[in-house]
C-alpha positions as CSV (number, residue, x, y, z in Angstrom):
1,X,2.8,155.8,95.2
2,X,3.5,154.4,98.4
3,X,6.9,154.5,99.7
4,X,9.2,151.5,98.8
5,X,11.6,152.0,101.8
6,X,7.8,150.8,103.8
7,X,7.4,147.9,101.2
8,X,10.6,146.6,101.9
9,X,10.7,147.5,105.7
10,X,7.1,146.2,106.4
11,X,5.5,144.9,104.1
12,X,2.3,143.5,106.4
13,X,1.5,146.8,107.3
14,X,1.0,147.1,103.1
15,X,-0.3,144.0,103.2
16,X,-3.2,145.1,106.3
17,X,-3.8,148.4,104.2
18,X,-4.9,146.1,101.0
19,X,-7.1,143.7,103.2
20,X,-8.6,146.9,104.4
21,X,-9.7,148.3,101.0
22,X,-10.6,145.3,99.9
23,X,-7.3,144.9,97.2
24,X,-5.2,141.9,96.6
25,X,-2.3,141.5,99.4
26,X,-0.8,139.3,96.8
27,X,0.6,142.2,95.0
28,X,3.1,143.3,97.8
29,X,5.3,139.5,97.1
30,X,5.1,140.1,93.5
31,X,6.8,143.9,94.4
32,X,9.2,142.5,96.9
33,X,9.9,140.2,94.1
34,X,10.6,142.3,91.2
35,X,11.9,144.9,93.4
36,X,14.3,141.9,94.6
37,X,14.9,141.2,90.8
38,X,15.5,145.2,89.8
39,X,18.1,145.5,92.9
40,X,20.0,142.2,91.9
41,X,20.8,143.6,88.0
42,X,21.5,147.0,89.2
43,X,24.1,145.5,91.5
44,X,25.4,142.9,88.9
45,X,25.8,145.7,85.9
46,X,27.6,148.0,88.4
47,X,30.0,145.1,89.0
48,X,30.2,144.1,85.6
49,X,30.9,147.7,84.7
50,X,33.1,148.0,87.4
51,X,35.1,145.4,86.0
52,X,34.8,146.9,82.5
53,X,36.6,150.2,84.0
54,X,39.4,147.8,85.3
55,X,40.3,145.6,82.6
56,X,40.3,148.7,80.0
57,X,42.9,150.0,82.2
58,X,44.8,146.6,81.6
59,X,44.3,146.1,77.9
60,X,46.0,149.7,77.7
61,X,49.4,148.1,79.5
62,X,48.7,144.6,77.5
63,X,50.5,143.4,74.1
64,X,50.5,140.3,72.0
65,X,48.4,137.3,72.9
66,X,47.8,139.0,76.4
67,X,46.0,141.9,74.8
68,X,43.7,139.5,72.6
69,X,42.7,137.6,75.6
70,X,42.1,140.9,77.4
71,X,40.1,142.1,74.3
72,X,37.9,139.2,73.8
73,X,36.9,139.4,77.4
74,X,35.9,142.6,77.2
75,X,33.6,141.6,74.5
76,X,32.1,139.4,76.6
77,X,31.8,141.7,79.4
78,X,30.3,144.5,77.2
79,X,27.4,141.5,76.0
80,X,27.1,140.8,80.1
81,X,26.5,144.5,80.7
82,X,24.0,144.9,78.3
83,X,22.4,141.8,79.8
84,X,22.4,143.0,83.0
85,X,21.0,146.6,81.8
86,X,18.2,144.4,80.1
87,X,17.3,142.9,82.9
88,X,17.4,146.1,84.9
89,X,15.1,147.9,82.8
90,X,12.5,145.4,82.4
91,X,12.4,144.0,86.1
92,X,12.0,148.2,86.9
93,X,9.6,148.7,84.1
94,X,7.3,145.7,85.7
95,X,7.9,147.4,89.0
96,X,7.0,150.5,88.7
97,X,3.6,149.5,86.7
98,X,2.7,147.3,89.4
99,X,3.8,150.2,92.0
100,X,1.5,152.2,90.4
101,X,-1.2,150.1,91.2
102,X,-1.0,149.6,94.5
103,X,-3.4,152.5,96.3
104,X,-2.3,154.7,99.2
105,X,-1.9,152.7,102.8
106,X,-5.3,153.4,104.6
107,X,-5.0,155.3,108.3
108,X,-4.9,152.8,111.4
109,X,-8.2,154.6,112.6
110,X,-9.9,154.2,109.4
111,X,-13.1,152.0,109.8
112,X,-12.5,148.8,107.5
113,X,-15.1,147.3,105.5
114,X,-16.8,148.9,102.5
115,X,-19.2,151.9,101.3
116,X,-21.9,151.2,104.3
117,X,-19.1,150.3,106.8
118,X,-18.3,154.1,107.5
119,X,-18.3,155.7,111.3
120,X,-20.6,158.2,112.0
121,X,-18.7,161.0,114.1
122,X,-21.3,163.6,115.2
123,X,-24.5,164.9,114.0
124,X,-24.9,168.8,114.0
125,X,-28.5,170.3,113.8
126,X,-32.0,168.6,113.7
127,X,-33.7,167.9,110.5
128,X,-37.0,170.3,110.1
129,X,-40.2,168.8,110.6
130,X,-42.4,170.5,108.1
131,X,-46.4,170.7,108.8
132,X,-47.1,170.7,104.6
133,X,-45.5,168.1,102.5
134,X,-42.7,169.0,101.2
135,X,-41.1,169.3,97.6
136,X,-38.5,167.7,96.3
137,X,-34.9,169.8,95.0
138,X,-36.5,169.4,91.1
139,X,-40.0,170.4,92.0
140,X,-38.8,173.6,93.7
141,X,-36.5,174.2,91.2
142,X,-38.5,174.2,88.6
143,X,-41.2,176.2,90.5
144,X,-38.9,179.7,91.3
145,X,-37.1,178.7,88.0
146,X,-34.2,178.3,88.9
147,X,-33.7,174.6,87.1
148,X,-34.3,173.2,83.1
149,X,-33.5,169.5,83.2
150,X,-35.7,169.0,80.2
151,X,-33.2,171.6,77.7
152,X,-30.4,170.2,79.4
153,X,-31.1,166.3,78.3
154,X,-32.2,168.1,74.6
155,X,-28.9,170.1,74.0
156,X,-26.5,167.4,76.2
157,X,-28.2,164.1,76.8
158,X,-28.9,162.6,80.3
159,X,-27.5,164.1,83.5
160,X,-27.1,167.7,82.2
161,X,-28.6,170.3,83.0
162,X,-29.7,174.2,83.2
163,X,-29.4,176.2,85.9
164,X,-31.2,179.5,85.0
165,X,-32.6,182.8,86.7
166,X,-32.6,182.7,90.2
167,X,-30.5,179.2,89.9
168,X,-27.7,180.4,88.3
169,X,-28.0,183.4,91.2
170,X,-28.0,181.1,93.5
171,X,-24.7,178.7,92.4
172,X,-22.7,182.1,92.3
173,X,-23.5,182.9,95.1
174,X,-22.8,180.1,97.0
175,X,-19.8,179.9,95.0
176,X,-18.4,183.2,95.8
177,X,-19.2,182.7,99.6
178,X,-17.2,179.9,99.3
179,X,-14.4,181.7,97.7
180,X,-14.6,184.4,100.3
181,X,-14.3,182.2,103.0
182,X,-11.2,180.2,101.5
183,X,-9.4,183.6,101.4
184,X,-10.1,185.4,104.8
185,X,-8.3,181.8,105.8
186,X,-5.4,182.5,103.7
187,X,-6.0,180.6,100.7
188,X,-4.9,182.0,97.6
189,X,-7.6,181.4,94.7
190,X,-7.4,180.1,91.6
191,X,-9.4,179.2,88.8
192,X,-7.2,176.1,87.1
193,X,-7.5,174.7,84.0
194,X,-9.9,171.8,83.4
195,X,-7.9,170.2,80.6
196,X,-5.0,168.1,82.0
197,X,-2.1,166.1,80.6
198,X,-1.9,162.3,81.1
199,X,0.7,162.4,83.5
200,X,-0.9,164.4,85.7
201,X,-3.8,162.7,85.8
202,X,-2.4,159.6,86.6
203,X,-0.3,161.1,89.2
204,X,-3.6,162.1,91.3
205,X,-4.6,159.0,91.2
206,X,-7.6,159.2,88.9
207,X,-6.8,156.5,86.3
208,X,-6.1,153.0,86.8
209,X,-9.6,151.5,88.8
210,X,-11.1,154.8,88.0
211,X,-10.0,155.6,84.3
212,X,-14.1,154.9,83.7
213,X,-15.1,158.1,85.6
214,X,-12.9,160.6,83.5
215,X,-13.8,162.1,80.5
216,X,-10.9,161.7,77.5
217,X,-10.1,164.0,74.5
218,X,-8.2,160.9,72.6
219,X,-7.3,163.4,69.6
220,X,-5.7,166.1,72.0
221,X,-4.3,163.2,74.6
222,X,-5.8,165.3,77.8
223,X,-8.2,164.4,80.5
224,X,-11.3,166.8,81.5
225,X,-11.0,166.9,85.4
226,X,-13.6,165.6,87.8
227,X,-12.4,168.5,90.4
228,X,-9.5,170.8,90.4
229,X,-7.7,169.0,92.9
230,X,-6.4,167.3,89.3
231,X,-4.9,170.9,88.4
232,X,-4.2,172.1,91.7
233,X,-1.6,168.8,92.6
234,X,-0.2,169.1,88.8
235,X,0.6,172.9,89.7
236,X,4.0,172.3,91.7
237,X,5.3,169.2,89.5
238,X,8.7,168.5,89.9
239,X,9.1,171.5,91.7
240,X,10.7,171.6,95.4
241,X,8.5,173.8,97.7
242,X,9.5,176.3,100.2
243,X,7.0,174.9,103.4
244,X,9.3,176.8,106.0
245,X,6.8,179.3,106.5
246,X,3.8,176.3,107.2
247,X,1.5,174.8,104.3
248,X,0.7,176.8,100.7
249,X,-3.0,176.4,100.6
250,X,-5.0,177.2,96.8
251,X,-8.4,177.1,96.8
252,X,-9.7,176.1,93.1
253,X,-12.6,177.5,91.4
254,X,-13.7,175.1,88.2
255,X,-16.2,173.1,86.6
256,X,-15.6,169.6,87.0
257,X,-16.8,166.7,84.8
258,X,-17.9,163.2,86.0
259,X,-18.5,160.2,83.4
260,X,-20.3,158.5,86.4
261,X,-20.1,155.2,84.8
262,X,-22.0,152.3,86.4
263,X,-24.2,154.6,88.3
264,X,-27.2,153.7,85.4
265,X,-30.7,154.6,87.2
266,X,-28.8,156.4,90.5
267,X,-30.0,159.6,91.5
268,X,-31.3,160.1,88.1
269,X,-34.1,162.9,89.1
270,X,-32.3,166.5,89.7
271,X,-29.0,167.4,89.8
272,X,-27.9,165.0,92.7
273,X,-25.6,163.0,90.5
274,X,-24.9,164.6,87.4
275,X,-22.0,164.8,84.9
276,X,-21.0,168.5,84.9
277,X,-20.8,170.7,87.8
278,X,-19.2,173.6,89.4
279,X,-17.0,173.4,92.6
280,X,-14.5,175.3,94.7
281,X,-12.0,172.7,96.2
282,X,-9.7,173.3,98.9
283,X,-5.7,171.9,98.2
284,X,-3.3,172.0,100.5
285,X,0.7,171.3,100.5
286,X,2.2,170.4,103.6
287,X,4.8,168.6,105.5
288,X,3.8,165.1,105.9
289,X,4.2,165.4,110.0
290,X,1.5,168.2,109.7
291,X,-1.1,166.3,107.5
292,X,-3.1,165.4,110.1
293,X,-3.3,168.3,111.7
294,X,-4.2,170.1,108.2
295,X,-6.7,167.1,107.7
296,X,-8.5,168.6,110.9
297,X,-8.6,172.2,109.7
298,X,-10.1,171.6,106.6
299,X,-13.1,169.5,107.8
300,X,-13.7,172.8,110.2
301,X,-13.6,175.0,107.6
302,X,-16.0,173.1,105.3
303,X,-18.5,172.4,108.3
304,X,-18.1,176.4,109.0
305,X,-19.4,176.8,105.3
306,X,-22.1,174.4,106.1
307,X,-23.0,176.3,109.3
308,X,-23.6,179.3,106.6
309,X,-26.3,177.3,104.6
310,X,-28.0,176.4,108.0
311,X,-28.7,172.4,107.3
312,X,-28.7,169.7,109.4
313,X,-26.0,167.2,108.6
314,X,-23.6,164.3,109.8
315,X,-19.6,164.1,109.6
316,X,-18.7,160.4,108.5
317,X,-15.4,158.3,108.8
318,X,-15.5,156.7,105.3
319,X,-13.7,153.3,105.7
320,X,-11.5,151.5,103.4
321,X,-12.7,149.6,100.9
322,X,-14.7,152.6,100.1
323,X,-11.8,154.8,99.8
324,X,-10.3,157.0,96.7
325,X,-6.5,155.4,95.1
326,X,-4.8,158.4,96.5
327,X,-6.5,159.1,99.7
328,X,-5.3,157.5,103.3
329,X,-8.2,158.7,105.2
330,X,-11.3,160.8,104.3
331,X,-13.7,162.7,105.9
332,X,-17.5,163.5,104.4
333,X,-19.9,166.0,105.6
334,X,-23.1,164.7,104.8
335,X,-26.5,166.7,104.9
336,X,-30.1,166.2,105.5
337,X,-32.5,165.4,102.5
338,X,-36.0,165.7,104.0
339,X,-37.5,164.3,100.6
340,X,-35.1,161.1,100.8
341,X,-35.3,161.2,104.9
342,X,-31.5,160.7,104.3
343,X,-28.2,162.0,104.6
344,X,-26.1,162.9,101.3
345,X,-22.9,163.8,100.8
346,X,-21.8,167.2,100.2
347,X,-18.3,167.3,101.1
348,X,-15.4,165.3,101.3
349,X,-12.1,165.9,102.7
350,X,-8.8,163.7,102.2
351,X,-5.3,163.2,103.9
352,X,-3.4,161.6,100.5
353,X,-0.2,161.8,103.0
354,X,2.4,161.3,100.3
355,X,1.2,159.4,98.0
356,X,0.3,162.0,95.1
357,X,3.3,164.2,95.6
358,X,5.5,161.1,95.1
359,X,4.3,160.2,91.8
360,X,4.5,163.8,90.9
361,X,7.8,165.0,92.2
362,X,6.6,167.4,94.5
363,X,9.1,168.2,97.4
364,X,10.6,170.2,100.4
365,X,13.5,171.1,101.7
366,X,13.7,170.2,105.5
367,X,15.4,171.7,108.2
368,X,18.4,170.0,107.3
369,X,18.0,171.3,103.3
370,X,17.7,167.9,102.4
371,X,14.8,166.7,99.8
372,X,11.3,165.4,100.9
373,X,9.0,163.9,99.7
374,X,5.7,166.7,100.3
375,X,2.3,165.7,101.7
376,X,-0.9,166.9,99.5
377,X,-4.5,166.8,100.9
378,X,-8.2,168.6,99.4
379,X,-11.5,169.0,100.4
380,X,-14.4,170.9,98.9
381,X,-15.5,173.6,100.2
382,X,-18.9,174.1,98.0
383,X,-20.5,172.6,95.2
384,X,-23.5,172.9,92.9
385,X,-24.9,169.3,94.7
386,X,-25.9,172.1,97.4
387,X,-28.3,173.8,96.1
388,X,-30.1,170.3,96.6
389,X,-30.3,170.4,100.4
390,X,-30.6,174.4,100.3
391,X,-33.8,174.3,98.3
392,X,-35.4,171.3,100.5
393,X,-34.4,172.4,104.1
394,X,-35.2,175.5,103.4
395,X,-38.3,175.8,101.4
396,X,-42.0,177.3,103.1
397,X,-45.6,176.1,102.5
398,X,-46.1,178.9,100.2
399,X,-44.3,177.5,97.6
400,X,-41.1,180.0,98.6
401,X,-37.6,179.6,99.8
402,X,-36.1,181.2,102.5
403,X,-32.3,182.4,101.5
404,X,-29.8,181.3,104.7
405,X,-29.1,184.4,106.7
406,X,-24.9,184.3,105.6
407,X,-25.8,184.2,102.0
408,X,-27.9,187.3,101.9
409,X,-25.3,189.1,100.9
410,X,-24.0,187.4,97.9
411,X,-27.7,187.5,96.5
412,X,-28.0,191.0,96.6
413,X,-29.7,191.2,100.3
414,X,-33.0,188.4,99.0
415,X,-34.3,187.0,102.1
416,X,-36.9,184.9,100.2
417,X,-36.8,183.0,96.7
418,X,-40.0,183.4,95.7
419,X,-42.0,181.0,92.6
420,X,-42.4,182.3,89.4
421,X,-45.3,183.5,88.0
422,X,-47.8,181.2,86.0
């Protein structure tokens, strides 16, 4: 949630951030409103109580026709309190559903507009100009099987998939040079669970305008998570955080599950868009004065991870309109597709500022040992939507794959990913 203290202080700054994204400004007066109404009843029932406290004290020194005045009043202010509480609750209620709402305020330097409105930062490498035509993701795929689209869509329906042999090689060990990477930079690892309660799903943001992306178990009442940054923000709940010795950083190893609803007839070929997949996703805990700065260093570390799979790609400035509930500002790393002559995203990266940690009650102390409110940001650091721009930057005319030099290693020293026999 946004903080209130900035509703009520400066509300046009709320107001901008909404005409950024896109939203309804209207919503901040109907906040100020209730939020006018909740702060009214919570001042008249602590007068009426108030009052309560004092006249008991005089019905105890009151006899005769005194007393039964005194008492009937106090009926009457009993029937007021309860009035007052009435209102309280319901004007709060109203509030705090309408709060929840209301996305995170966008960064000043945010681009405005929508999904095409985004700022191109830099450009790092030059897309290969190949002297045969070359495959797309699927073709190769299938070629050094390493992909089964058809089994997948028999055992799972559309968008699913199997990686197999030399694919399944491959995700691991992209995966595991991700992991790697995460901990010589002092992440600790996890592997989360992908089930998660209601509440914490809400509180990343992820229901609301974008309930129809996440998978539900209605008869278990939990959520399958599109990425572990779900878990990983659920995983210091109502906890207070010791940040004096800088940020805690996780890195999370899961499989993540998408819906993708409304994306009918998008990216339908290969495993560009597709509704399970495996990811390891940077998460970070910080104070909210060093977001930015934490903001920076994860976009560096996911652009050193792109630097190990040697393909061209672009860093974007998405802008507002196009942004997540929860995030303020977000940076993608997008890479060359030579059969789509276009850039797709691979990574993202997000400042959510305080916005999640509020609505989950995660805190600090600060120097003072008083209570803050903590800053939470993620980025991913691999994905299995890699393998696309590995196979098709990196493929030969022989029908072959050369293996980047950094991931050598993790596939047991295979410099080539040659196609399978008949």
């Amino acid at each position: 949630m946004i903080d209130p203290r900035i509703l009520r202080e400066d509300p046009d700054l709320v107001r901008a951030s909404q005409r950024n994204r896109g939203e309804d400004e209207g919503v901040v007066d109907k906040l100020l409103d209730l939020d006018q109404r909740r702060r009214s009843a919570i001042s008249r029932a602590d007068t009426l109580r108030a009052e309560q406290k004092q006249l008991g004290k005089q019905i105890g020194k009151a006899q005769g026709e005194e007393r039964e005045r005194l008492l009937a009043r106090g009926k009457e202010l009993a029937a007021e309190v309860k009035a007052a509480e009435a209102e309280q609750a319901q004007a709060s209620e109203e509030f705090n559903e309408l709060h929840q709402s209301v996305p995170n305020l966008v960064h000043p330097d945010a681009p405005a507009g929508g999904e095409e409105d985004y700022e191109v930062l830099k450009h790092v490498g030059t897309p290969a100009e190949f002297d045969f035509t070359p495959s797309d993701h699927l073709e190769i795929g299938q070629r050094i099987g390493a992909l089964d689209m058809e089994r997948g869509a028999k055992v799972s329906g559309a968008r699913f998939y199997f990686l197999t042999g030399i694919g399944a090689q491959l995700q691991l060990a992209l995966l595991n040079m991700a992991a790697a990477q995460a901990v010589e930079n002092g992440f600790q690892l996890m592997i989360p669970p992908v089930l998660v309660r209601p509440e914490v799903m809400q509180g990343t943001g992820f229901l609301g305008s974008h309930s129809a992306e996440v998978y539900r178990l209605e008869a278990d009442d939990l959520y399958l998570v599109g990425t572990s940054e779900v878990s990983l923000a659920g995983y210091h709940s109502d906890e207070i955080l010791d940040l004096s010795g800088g940020p805690l950083r996780y890195a999370g190893w899961s499989s993540c599950f998408r819906r993708e609803a409304g994306s009918y007839g998008k990216d339908t070929r290969g495993i560009i868009r597709v509704h399970q997949f495996d990811k390891v996703e940077m998460f970070v805990y910080s104070r909210p004065e060093d977001a930015e700065a934490e903001h920076a260093k994860l976009l560096s570390w996911e652009e050193e991870m792109l630097a190990k799979i040697e393909v061209p790609y672009r860093v974007i400035d998405t802008a507002g309109g196009d942004l997540g509930t929860s995030a303020a500002r977000k940076f993608d790393c997008e890479a060359w597709v030579p059969t789509q002559q276009a850039y797709r995203e691979l990574t993202s990266t997000s400042n959510c500022t305080t916005f999640q940690a509020r609505r989950l009650g995660i805190r600090y102390r600060d120097d003072d040992g008083k209570p803050q409110v903590a800053a939470t940001l993620n980025g991913t650091l691999a994905t299995t939507r890699w393998i696309v721009a590995i196979l098709e930057n990196h493929q030969q005319a022989d029908g072959s794959v050369r293996v980047p030099e950094a991931m050598r290693s993790f596939l047991g020293g295979r410099e080539v990913i040659e196609p399978v026999a008949g």
